[in-house]
C-alpha positions in Angstrom: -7.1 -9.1 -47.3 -9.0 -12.3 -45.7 -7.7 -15.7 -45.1 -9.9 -16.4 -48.1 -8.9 -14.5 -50.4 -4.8 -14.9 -49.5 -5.6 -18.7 -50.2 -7.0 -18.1 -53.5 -3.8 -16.2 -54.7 -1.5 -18.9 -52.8 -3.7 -21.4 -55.0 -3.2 -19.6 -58.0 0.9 -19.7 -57.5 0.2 -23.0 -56.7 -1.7 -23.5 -60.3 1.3 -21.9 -61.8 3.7 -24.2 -60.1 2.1 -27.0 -61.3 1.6 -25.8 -65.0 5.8 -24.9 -65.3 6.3 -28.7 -63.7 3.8 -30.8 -65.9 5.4 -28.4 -69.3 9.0 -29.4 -68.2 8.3 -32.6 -67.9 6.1 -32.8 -71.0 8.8 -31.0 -72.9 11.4 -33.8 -71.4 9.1 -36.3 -72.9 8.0 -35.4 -76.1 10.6 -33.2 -77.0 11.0 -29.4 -78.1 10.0 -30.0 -81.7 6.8 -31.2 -80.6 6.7 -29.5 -77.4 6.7 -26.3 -80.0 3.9 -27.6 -82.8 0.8 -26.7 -83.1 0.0 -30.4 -81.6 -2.8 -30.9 -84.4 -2.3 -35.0 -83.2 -1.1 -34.2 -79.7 1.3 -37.2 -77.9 -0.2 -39.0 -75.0 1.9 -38.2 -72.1 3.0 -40.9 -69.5 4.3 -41.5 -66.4 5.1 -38.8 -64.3 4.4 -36.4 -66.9 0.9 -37.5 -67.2 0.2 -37.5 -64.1 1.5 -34.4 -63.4 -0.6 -33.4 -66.1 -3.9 -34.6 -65.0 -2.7 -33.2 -61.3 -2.9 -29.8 -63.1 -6.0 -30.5 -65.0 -7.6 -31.5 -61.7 -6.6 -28.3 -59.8 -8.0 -26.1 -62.4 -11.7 -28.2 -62.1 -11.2 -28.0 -58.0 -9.9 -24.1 -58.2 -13.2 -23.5 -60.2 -15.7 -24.3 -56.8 -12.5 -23.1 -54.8 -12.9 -19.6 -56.4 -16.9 -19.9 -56.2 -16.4 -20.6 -52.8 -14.3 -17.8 -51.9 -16.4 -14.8 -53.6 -19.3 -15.9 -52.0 -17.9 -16.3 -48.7 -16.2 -12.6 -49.2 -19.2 -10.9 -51.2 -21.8 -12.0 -48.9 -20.3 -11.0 -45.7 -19.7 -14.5 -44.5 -15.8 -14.6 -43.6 -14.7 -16.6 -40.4 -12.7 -18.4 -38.4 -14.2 -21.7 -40.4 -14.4 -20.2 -43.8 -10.6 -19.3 -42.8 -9.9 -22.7 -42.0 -11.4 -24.2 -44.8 -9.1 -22.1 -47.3 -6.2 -23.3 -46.0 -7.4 -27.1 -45.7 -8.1 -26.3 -49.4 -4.8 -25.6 -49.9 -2.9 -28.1 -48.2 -4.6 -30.9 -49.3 -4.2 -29.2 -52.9 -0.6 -29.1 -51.8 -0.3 -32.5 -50.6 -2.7 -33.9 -54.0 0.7 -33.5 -56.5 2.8 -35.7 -54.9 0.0 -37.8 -54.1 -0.7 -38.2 -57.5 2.7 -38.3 -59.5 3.7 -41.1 -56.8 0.8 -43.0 -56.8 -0.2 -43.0 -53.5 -3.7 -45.1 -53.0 -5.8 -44.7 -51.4 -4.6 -41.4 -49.9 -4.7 -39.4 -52.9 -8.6 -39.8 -52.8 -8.5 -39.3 -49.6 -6.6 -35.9 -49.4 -8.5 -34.8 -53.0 -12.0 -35.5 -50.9 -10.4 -33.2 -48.1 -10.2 -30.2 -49.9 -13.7 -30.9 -51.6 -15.5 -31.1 -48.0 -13.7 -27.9 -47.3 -14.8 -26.4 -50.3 -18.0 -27.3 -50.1 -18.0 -26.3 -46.3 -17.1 -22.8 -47.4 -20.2 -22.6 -49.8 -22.5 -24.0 -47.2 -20.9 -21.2 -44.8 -21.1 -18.6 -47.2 -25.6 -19.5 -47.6 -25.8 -19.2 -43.6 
């Protein structure tokens, strides 16, 4: 298996991860009752279970190009030592983006979010070369 493609499953444990950590602390918040509904009016979360909420929302918009990335580095023949390198800047910085954003770290959370866009977008660039 490629760098690539390793990363993408690492990022999809990773999106698990996140997902079981924003619902237990949703659950915390709003309780089982609601937790359980059908949410018809559904509770805005806060704090640290809204952000780790949004954290997961944003990982599924950045897994999206992520994922485009990686097919079309690995379909088209374009694997490397950079696209390699990319997927696991992707990764870290994906990594380092949930505590970034639960603890409110500015500006750095922008900072390590725009890291693993560049390397995302490096990858696609690779992959039209």
């Amino acid at each position: 298996m490629t760098a690539e493609l390793t990363v993408l499953a690492l990022a999809g444990l990773l999106q698990g991860i996140q997902f079981a950590a924003f619902s237990v602390a949703a659950n915390m918040q709003v309780g089982p009752r609601v937790a359980m509904g059908p949410r018809d009016d559904a509770p805005q979360l806060k704090g640290t279970a809204g952000r780790l909420q949004r954290a997961f929302g944003n990982h599924f918009e950045g897994l999206i190009l992520f994922t485009l990335a990686v097919v079309a580095v690995t379909l088209g023949g374009q694997a490397s030592a950079v696209t390699g390198a990319c997927a696991w800047i992707y990764l870290a910085a994906r990594i380092l983006y949930v505590p970034a954003y639960v603890l409110g770290w500015v500006p750095w959370r922008s900072a390590i979010w725009a890291v693993g866009f560049g390397a995302t977008m490096t990858m696609i660039l690779a992959a039209l070369v």
